[in-house]
C-alpha positions in Angstrom: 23.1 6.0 -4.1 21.3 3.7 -1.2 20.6 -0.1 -2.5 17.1 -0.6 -1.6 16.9 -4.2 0.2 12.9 -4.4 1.0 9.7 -2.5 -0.4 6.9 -3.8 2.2 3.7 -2.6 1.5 1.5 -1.0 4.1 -2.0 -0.5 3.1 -3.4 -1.7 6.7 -1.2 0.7 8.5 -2.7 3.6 6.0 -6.0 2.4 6.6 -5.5 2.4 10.8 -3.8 5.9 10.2 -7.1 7.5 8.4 -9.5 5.4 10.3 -11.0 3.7 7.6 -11.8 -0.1 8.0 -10.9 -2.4 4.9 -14.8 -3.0 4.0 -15.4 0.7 3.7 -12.6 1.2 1.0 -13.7 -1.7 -0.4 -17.1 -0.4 -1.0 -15.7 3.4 -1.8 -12.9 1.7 -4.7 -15.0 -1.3 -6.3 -11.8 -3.5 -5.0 -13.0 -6.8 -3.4 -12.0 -7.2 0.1 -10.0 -10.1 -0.5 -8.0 -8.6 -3.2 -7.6 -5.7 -0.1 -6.7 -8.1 2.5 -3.7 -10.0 0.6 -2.5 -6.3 -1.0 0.1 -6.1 2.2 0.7 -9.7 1.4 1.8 -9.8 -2.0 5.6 -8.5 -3.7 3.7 -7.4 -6.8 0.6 -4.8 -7.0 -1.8 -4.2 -10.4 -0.8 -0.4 -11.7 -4.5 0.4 -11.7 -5.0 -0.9 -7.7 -2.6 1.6 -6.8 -3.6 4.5 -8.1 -7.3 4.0 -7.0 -6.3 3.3 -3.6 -4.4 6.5 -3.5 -7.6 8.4 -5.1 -9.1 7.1 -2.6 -7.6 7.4 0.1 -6.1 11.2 -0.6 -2.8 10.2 -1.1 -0.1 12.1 -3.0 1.2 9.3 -4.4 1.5 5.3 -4.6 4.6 5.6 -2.9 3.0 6.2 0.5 1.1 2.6 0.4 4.9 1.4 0.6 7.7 1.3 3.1 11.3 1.1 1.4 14.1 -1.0 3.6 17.6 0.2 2.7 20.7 -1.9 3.2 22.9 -0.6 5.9 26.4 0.9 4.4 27.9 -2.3 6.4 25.9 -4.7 3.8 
């Protein structure tokens, strides 16, 4: 099994990727902009932000606003 060093999230890079601008999803979600703009800044995210984000952006699941870092073998 890998040992996971980093979970970065990347909801800016999701939002370049679809073309959406941070103001639109926070009009299309309810979620403030500021709550949006420290999301990729943050180690812990709220359950329910999550899964509307992924509603709302057509996601398959929460996992895709996340990048996962895995230690090299050599760690």
């Amino acid at each position: 099994m890998r040992k996971i060093k980093e979970v970065k999230p990347r909801l800016k890079e999701v939002l370049v990727a679809r073309g959406i601008k941070q103001n639109e999803l926070a009009k299309l979600t309810g979620i403030s902009e500021s709550v949006l703009s420290r999301f990729d800044k943050q180690e812990r995210h709220d359950t329910m932000t999550k899964f509307i984000l992924r509603d709302a952006l057509g996601l398959k699941s929460t996992d895709e606003l996340f990048k996962v870092i895995y230690e090299d073998k050599s760690e």
